[in-house]
MIKOLDREN-243211 format. One record per residue (C-alpha): x, y, z; residue number from 1. Coordinates in steps of 0.5 Angstrom, whole numbers, plus 500, padded with zeros to 3 digits. Layout:
<pts>
{u = X; v = Y; w = Z; seq = NUM}
...
</pts>
This chain:
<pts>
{u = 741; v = 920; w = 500; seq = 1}
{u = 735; v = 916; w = 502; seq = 2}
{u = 731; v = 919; w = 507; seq = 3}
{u = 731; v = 912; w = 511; seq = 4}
{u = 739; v = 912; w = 511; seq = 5}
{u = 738; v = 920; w = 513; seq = 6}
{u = 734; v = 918; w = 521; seq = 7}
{u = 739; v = 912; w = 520; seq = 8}
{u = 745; v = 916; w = 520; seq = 9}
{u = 742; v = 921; w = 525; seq = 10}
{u = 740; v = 915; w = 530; seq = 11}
{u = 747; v = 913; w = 530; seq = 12}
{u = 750; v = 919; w = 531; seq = 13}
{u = 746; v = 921; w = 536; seq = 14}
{u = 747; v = 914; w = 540; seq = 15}
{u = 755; v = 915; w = 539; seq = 16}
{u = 755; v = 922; w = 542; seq = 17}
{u = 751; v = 920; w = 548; seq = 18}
{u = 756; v = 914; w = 548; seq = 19}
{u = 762; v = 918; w = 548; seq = 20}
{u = 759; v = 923; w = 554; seq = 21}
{u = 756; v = 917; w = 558; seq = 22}
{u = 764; v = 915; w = 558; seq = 23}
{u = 768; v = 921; w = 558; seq = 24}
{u = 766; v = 922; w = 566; seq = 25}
{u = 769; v = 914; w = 567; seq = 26}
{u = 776; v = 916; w = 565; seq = 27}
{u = 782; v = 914; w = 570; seq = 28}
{u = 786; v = 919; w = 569; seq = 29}
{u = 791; v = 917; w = 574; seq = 30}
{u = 792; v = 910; w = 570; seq = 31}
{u = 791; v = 914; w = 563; seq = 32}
{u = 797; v = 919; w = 565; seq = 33}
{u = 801; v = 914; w = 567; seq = 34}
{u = 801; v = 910; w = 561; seq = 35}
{u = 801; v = 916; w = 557; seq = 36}
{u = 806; v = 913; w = 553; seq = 37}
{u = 803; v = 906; w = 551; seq = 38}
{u = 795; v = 909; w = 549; seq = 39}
{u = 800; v = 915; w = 544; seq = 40}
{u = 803; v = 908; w = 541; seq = 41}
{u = 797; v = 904; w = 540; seq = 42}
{u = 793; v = 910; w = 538; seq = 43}
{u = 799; v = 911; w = 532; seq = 44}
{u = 797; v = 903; w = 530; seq = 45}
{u = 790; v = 905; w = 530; seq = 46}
{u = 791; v = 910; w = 526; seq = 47}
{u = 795; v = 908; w = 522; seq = 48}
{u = 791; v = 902; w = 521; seq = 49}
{u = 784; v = 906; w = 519; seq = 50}
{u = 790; v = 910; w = 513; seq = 51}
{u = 792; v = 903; w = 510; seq = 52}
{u = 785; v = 900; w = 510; seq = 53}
{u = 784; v = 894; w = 506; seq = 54}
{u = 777; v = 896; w = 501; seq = 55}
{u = 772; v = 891; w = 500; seq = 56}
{u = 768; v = 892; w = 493; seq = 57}
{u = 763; v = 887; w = 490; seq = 58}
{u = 755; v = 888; w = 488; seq = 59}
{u = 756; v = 895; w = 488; seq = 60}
{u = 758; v = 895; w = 496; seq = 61}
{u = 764; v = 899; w = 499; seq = 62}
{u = 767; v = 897; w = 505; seq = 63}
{u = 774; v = 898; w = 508; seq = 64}
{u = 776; v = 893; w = 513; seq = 65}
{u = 782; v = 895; w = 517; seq = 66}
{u = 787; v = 889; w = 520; seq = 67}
{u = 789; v = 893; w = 526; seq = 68}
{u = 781; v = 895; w = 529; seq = 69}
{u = 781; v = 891; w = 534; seq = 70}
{u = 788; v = 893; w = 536; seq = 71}
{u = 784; v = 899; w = 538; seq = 72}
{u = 780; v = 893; w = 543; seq = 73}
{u = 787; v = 892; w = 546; seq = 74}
{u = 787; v = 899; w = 550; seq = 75}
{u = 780; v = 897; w = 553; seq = 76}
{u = 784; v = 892; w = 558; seq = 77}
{u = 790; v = 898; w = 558; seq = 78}
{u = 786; v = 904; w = 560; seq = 79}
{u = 780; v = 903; w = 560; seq = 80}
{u = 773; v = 902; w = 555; seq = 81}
{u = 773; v = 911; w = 555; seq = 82}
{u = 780; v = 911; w = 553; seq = 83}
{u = 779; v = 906; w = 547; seq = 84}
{u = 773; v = 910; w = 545; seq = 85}
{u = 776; v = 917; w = 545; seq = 86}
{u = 783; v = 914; w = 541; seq = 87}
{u = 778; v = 909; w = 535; seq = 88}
{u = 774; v = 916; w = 534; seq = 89}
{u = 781; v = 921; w = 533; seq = 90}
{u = 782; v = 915; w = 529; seq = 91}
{u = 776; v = 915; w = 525; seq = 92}
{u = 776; v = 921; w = 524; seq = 93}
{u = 783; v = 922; w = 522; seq = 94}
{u = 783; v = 917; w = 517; seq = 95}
{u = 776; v = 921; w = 513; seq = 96}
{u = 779; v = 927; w = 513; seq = 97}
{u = 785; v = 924; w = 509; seq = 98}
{u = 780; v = 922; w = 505; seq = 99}
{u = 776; v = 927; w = 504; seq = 100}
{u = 771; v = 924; w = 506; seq = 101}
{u = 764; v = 928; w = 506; seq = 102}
{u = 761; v = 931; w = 514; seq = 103}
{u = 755; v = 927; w = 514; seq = 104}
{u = 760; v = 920; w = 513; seq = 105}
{u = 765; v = 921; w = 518; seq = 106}
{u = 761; v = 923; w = 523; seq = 107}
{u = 757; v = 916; w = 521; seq = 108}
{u = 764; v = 913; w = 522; seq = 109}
{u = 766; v = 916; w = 528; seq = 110}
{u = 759; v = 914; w = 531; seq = 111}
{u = 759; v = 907; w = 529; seq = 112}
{u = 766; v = 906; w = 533; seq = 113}
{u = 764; v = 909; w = 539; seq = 114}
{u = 758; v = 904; w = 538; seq = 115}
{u = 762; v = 898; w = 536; seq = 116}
{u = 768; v = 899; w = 541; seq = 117}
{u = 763; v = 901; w = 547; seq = 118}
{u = 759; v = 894; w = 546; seq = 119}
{u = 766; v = 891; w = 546; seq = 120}
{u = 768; v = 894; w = 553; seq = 121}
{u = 761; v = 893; w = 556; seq = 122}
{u = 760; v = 885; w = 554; seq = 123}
{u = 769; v = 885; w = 556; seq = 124}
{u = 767; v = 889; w = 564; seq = 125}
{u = 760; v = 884; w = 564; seq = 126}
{u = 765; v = 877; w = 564; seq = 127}
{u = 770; v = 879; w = 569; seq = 128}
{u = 775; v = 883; w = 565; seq = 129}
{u = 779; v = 888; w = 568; seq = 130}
{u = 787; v = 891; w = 569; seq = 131}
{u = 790; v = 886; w = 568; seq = 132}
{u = 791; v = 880; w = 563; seq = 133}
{u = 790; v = 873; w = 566; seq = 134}
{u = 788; v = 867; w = 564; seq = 135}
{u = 781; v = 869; w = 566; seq = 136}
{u = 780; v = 874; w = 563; seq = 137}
{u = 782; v = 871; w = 556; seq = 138}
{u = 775; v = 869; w = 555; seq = 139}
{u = 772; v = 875; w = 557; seq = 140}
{u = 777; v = 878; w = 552; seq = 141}
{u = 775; v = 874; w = 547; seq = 142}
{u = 767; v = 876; w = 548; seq = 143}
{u = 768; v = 882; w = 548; seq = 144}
{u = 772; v = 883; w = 542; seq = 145}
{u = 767; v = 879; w = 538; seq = 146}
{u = 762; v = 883; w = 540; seq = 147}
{u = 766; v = 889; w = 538; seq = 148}
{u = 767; v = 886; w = 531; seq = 149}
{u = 760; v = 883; w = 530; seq = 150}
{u = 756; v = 890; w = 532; seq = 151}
{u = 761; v = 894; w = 527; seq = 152}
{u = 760; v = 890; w = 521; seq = 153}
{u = 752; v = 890; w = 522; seq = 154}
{u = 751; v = 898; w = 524; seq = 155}
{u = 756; v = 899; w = 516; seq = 156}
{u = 752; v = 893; w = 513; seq = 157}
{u = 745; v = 896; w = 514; seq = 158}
{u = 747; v = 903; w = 512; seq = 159}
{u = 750; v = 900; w = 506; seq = 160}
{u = 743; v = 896; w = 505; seq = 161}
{u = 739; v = 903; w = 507; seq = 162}
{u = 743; v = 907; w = 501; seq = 163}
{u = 743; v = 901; w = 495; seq = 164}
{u = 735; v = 900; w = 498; seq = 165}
{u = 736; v = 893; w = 499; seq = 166}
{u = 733; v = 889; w = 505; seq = 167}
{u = 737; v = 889; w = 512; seq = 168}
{u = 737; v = 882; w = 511; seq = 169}
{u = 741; v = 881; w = 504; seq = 170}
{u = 745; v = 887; w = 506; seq = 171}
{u = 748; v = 882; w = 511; seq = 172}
{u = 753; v = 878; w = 507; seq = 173}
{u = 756; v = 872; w = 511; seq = 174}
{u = 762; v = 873; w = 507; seq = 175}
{u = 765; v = 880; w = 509; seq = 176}
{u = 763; v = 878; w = 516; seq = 177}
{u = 767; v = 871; w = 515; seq = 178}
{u = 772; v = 875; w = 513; seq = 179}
{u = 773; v = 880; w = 517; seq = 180}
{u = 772; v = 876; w = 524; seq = 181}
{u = 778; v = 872; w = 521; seq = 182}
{u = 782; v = 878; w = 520; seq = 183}
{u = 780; v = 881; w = 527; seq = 184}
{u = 781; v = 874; w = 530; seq = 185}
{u = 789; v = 874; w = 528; seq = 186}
{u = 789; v = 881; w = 530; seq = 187}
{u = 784; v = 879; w = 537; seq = 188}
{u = 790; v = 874; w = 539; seq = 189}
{u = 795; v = 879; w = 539; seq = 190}
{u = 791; v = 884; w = 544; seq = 191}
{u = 793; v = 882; w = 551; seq = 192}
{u = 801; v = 879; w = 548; seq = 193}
{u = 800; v = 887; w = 546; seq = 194}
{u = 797; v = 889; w = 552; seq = 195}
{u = 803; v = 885; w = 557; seq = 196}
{u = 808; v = 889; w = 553; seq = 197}
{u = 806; v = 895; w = 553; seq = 198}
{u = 806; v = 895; w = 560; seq = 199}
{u = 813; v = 892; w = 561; seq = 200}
{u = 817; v = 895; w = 555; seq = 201}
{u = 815; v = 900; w = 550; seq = 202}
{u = 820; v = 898; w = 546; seq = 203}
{u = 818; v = 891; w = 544; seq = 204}
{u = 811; v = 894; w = 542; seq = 205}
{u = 814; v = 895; w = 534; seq = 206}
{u = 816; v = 888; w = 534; seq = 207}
{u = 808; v = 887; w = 533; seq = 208}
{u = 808; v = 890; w = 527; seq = 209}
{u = 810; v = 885; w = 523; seq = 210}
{u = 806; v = 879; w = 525; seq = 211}
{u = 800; v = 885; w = 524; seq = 212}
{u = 804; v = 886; w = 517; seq = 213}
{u = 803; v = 878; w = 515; seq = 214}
{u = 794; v = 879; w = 517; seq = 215}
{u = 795; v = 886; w = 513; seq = 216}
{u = 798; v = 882; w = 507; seq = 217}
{u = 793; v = 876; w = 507; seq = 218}
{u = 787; v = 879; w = 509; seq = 219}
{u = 789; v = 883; w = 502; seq = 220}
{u = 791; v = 877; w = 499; seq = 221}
{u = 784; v = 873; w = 501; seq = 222}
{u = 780; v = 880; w = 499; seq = 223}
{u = 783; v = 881; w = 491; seq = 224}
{u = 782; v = 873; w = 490; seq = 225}
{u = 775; v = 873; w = 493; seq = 226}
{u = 775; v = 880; w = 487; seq = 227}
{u = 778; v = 875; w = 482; seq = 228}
{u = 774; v = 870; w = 484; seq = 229}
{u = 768; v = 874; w = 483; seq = 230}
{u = 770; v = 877; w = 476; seq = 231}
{u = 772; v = 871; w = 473; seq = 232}
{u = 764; v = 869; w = 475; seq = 233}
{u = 762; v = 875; w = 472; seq = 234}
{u = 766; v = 874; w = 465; seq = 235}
{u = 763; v = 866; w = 466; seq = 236}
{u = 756; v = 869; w = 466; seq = 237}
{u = 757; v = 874; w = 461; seq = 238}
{u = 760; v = 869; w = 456; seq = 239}
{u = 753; v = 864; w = 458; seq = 240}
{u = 748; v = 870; w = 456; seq = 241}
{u = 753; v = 871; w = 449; seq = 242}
{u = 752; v = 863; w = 448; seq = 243}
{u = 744; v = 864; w = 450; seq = 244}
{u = 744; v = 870; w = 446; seq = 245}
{u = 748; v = 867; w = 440; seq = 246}
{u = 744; v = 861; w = 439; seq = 247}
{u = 737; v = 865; w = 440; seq = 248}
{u = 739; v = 869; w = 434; seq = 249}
{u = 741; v = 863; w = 431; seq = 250}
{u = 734; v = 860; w = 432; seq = 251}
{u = 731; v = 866; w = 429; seq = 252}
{u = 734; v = 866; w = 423; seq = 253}
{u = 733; v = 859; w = 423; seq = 254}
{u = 726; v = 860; w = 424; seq = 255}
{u = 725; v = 866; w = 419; seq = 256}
{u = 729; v = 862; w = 413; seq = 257}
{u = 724; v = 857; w = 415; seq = 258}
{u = 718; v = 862; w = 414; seq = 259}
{u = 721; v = 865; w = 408; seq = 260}
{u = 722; v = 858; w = 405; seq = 261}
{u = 714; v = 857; w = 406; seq = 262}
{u = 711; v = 863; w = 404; seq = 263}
{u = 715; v = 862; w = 398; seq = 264}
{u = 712; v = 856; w = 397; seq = 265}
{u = 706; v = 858; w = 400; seq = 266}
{u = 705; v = 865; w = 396; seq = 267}
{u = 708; v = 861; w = 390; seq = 268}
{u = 702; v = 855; w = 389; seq = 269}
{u = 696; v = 859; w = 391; seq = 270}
{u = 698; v = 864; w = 385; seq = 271}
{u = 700; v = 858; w = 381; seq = 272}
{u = 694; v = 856; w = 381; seq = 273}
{u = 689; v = 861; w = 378; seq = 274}
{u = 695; v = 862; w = 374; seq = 275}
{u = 694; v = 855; w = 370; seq = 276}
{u = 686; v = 855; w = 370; seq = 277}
{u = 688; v = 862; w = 365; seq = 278}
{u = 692; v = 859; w = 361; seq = 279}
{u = 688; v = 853; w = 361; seq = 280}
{u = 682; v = 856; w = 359; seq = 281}
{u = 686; v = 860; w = 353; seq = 282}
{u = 689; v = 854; w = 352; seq = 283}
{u = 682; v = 851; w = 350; seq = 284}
{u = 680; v = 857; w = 347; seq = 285}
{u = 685; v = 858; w = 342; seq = 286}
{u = 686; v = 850; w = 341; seq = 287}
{u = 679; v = 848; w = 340; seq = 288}
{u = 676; v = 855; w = 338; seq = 289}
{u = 672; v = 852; w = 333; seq = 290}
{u = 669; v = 846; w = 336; seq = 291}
{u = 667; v = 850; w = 342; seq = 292}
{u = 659; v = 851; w = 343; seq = 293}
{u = 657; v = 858; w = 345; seq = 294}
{u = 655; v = 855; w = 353; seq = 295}
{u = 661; v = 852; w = 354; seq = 296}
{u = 665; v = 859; w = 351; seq = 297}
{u = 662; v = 863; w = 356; seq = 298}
{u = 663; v = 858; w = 362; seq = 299}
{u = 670; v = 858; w = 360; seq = 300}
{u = 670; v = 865; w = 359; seq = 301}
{u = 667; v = 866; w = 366; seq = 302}
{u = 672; v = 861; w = 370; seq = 303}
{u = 678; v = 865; w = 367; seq = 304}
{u = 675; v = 872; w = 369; seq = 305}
{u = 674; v = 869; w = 376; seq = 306}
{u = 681; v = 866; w = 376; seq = 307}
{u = 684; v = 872; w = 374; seq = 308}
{u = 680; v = 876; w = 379; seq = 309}
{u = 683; v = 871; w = 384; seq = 310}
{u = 690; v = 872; w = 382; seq = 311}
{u = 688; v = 880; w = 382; seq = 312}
{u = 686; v = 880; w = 389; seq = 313}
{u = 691; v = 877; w = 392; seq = 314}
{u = 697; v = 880; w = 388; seq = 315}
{u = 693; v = 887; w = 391; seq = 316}
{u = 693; v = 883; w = 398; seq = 317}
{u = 700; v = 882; w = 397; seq = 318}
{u = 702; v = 890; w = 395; seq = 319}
{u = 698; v = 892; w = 400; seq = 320}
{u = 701; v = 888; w = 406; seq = 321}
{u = 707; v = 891; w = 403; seq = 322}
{u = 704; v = 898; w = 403; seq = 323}
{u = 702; v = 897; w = 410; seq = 324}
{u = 710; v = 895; w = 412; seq = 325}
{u = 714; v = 901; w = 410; seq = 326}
{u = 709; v = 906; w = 411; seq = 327}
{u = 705; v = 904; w = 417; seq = 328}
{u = 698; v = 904; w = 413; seq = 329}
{u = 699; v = 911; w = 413; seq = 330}
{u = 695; v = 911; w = 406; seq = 331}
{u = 688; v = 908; w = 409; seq = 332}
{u = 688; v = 914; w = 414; seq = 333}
{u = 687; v = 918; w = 408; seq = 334}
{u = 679; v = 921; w = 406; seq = 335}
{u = 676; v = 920; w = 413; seq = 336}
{u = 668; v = 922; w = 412; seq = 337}
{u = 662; v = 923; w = 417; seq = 338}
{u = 658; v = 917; w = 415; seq = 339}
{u = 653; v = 913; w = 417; seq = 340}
{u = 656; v = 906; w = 419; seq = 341}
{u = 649; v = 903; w = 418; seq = 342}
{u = 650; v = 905; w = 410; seq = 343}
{u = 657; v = 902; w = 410; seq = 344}
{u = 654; v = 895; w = 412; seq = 345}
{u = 649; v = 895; w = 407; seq = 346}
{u = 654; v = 896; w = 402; seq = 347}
{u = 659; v = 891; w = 404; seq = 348}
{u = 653; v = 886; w = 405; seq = 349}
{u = 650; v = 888; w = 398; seq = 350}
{u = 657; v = 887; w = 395; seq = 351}
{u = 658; v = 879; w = 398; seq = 352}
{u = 651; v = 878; w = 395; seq = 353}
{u = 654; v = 880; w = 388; seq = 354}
{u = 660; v = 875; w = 390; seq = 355}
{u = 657; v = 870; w = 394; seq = 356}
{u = 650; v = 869; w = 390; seq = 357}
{u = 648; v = 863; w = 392; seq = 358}
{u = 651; v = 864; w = 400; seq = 359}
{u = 644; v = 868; w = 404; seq = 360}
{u = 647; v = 874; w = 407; seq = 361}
{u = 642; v = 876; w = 413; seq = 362}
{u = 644; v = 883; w = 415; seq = 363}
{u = 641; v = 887; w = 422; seq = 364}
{u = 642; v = 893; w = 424; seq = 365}
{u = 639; v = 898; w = 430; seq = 366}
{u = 639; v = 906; w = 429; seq = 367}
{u = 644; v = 909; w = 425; seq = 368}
{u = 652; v = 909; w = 427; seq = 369}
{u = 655; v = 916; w = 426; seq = 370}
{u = 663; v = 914; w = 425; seq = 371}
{u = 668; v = 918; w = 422; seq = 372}
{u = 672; v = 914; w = 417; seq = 373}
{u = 675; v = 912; w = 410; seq = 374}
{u = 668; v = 909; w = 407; seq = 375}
{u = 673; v = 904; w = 402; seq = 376}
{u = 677; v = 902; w = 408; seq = 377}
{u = 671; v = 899; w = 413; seq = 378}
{u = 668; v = 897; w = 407; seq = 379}
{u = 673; v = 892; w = 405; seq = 380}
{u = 675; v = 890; w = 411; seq = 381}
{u = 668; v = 888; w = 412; seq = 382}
{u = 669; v = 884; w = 406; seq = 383}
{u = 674; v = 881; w = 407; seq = 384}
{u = 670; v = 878; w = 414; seq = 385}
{u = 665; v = 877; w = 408; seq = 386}
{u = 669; v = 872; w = 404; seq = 387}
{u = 672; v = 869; w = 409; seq = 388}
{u = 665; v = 867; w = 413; seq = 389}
{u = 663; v = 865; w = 405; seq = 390}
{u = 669; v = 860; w = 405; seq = 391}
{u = 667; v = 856; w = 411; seq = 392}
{u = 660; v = 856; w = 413; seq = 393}
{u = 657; v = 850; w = 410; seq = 394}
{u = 652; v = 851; w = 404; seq = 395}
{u = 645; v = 852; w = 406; seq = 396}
{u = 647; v = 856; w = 412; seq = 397}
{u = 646; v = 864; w = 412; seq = 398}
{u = 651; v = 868; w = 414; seq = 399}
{u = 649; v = 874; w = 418; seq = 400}
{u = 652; v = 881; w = 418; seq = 401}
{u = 650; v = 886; w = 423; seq = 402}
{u = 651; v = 894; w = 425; seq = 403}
{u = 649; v = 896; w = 433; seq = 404}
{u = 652; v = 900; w = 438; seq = 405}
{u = 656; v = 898; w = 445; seq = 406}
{u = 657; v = 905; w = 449; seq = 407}
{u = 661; v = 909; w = 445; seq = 408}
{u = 662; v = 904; w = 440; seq = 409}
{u = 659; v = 902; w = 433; seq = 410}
{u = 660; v = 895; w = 432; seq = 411}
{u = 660; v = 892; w = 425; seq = 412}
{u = 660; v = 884; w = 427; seq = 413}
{u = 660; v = 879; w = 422; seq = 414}
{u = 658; v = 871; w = 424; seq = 415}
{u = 659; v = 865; w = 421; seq = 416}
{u = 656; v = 857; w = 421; seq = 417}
{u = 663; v = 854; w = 421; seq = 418}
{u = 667; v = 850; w = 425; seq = 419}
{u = 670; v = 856; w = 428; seq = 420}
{u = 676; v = 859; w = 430; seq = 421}
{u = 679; v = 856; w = 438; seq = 422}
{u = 681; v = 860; w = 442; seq = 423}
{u = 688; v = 859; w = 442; seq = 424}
{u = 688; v = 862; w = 435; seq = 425}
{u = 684; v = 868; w = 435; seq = 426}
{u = 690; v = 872; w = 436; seq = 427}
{u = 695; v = 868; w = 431; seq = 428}
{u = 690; v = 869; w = 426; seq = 429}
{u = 692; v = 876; w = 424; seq = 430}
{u = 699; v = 875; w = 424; seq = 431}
{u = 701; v = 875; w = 416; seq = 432}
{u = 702; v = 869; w = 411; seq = 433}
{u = 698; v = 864; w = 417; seq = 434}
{u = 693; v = 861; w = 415; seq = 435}
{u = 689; v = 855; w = 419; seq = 436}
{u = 689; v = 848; w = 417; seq = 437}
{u = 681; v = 847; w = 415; seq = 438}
{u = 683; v = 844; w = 408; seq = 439}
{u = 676; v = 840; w = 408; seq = 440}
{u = 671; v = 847; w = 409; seq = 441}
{u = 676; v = 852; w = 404; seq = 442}
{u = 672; v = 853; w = 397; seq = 443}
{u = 678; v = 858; w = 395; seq = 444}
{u = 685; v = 859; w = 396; seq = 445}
{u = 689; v = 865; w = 399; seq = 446}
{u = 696; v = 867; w = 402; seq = 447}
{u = 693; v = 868; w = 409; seq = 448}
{u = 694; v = 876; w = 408; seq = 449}
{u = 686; v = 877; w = 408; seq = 450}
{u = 685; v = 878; w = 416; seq = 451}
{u = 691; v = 882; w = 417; seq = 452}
{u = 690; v = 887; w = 413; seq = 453}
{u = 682; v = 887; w = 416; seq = 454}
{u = 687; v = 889; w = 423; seq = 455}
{u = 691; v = 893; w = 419; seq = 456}
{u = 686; v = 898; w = 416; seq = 457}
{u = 681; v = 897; w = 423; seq = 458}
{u = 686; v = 900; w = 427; seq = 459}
{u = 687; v = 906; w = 421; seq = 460}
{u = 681; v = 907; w = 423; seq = 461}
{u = 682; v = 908; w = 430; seq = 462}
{u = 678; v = 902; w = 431; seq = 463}
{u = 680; v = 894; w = 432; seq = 464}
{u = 678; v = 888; w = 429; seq = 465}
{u = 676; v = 882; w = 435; seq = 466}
{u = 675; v = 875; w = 434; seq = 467}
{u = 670; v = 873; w = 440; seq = 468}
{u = 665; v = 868; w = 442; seq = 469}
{u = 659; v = 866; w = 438; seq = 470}
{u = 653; v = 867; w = 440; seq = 471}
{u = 650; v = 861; w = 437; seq = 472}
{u = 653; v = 853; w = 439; seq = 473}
{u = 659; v = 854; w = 433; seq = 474}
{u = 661; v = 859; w = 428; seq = 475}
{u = 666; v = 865; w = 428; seq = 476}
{u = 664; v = 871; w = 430; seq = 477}
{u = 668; v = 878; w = 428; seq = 478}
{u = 667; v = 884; w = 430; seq = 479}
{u = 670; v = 891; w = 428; seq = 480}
{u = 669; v = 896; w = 433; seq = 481}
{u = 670; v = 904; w = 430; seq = 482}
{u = 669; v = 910; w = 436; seq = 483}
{u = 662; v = 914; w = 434; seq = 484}
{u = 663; v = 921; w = 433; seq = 485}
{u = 662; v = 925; w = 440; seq = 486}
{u = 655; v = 928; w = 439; seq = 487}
{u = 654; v = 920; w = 438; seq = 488}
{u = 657; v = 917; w = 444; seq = 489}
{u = 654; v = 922; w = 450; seq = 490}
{u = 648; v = 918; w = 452; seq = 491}
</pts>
């Protein structure tokens, strides 16, 4: 149990007992032993009423409404407001125990009708009411049993809110107090007629059964069409999440067939075409072999085994992505040495000058980087960043390839002259198959596997690949960031 529903349910309690003694020494005895007959009648409707109790559920909520709680309001005007309290309370705790209900709820329940009923009485005695049924006193009456009802429903609402940890606000819901003041209203008009009975005849007490009958039965009737009503509204919101989800899934799947009908063209075209340069090359070589002079040999020569290297690269992209998809790039974490970052820069730069001999790849580096990695996996991610920096700087520009440190982090950044990258991309472009549209600045195809594959194999490392502002007017900039050895990164 909640600890604000805890003190709520004691406050309650207590204010009910102290209630219940403040009362006690008002009883009339005189007026309570004649009547004797009637308060035992109208004790046995209150009771009975508490037992056959019509159940409210909805929204997690439980609460029981009884047609015949304002019967018990009845015996204020009969034998006075103490009397009623004393006979709602044994009512109360009749019915609980019939259910089975836990201690510290039927000591809530019993508080709160002794609260409820004496709020009724004192705004009932406040307004004139007294004895006797008058016209008068019909407004009197009328208040007092709205009082009644109005304090009975918010004292159950708000330890209902307390136990759901609701707000008290949303906890009061109009529509059960709609329908229990309708409810109690029929019941309320029929008080002071059972009130002039019982003091004529106990014997035409019984005839108000069945009008008491008719409230119970529409009361009932309202509350299962208010269930129905409120299933039928759940079943209606749970068809529109299986339409929103059916066609979300829909969409998917349409925008994966999509994806898949471009990568195949995609993947398709890019290796058509060093396809066809081989074999045109061959195809040159077998048909004009004799007429071929030994320069143009060689140049033929040289553009099928670029070509070939070409296709090779991206047949081995292709694999490992696929490598990286089954097996999470468990294979790159593999052979983890200490080394020193520093070398692993000047390899990757020594490596793209070989490629990349007409590109001036300028590299900087400040102190050594004592990493713990796969040597082959920074290297090449290094190289991917490389080539790619090749591919869109334009001629004559330098790309720079440096090696520093940020607290307890080597960072390896490669930077280019090119358009650069905007920043709505930065993330998409790791995303596999994605490539940005730049055809005027590309000097060589690809698949769009090169920087994800980079992200991947980072991160097999511990480390992550970002795309960050350059530090001149445009360019990319790329940094690889990897954890320094511990002995390294304490200052």
């Amino acid at each position: 149990m909640p600890g604000r529903l805890r003190w709520y349910i004691g406050a309650v309690g207590v204010s009910g007992l102290l209630v219940l003694v403040a009362l006690v020494p008002t009883i009339d005895l005189e007026r309570a032993r004649d009547l004797a007959g009637a308060i035992i009648l109208f004790a046995c409707f209150v009771i009975g009423g508490e037992l056959i109790s019509i159940r409210l559920e909805g929204n997690n909520r439980v609460k029981d409404l009884a047609v015949t709680t304002t019967f018990a309001y009845g015996l204020i005007p009969l034998a006075g407001t103490a009397v009623a309290v004393l006979v709602f309370m044994l009512a109360s705790v009749v019915a609980d125990l019939g259910r089975a209900k836990p201690a510290f709820k039927l000591l809530f329940n019993a508080a709160q009708c002794a609260l409820a009923l004496a709020a009724g009485g004192l705004v009932y005695h406040a307004l004139g009411g007294g004895y006797e049924i008058t016209t008068a006193a019909l407004p009197a009456l009328a208040a007092g049993g709205l009082a009644f009802m109005v304090v009975n429903h918010l004292l159950v609402s708000i330890a209902i809110s307390l136990d759901q940890g609701l707000p008290i606000l949303q906890g009061l819901r109009r529509d059960d107090l709609r329908l229990e003041l309708g409810s109690s209203v029929m019941v309320l008009a029929l008080a002071p007629v059972a009130v002039v009975v019982a003091e004529r005849s106990l014997l035409l007490l019984p005839a108000l059964i069945l009008p008491l009958g008719a409230v119970y039965l529409a009361s009932k009737a309202e509350v299962r069409a208010k269930q129905h009503q409120a299933e039928a509204e759940r079943a209606a919101e749970r068809q529109r999440r299986l339409t929103e989800q059916e066609h979300e899934v829909v969409r998917r799947l349409q925008e994966a067939d999509r994806l898949k009908t471009d990568l195949i063209n995609t993947v398709s075209h890019e290796l058509r075409s060093p396809l066809t340069t081989i074999v045109g090359v061959f195809g040159i070589l077998r048909v004009r072999r004799d007429r071929v002079t030994p320069e143009e040999r060689d140049e033929l020569v040289a553009m099928g085994i670029h070509q070939s290297e070409q296709l090779h690269r991206m047949i081995e992209q292709l694999l490992l992505t696929a490598r990286f998809e089954q097996a999470d790039g468990a294979a790159s974490r593999a052979a983890r040495v200490e080394l020193d970052a520093t070398d692993l820069v000047r390899q990757a730069g020594a490596e793209a000058r070989a490629r990349h001999h007409d590109r001036r790849i300028a590299i900087e580096t400040n102190g050594s980087l004592p990493v713990r990695v796969a040597q082959d996996a920074v290297v090449q991610v290094l190289g991917n960043l490389l080539d790619n920096a090749c591919k869109y700087s334009p001629d004559g520009e330098p790309v720079r390839l440096s090696g520093s440190r940020e607290g307890g982090e080597a960072v390896l950044a490669v930077e280019d002259a090119g358009p650069g990258i905007p920043e709505a991309e930065r993330q998409r472009i790791f995303d596999r198959f994605t490539q940005l549209e730049r055809t005027s600045q590309r000097r060589a195809g690809g698949v769009g596997l090169g920087l994800y594959i980079a992200r991947q194999l980072a991160r097999s490392q511990d480390g992550e690949l970002l795309v960050v502002d350059p530090t001149g007017a445009r360019g990319a900039r790329f940094e690889l960031h990897l954890p320094l050895l511990p002995e390294a990164a304490s200052p």
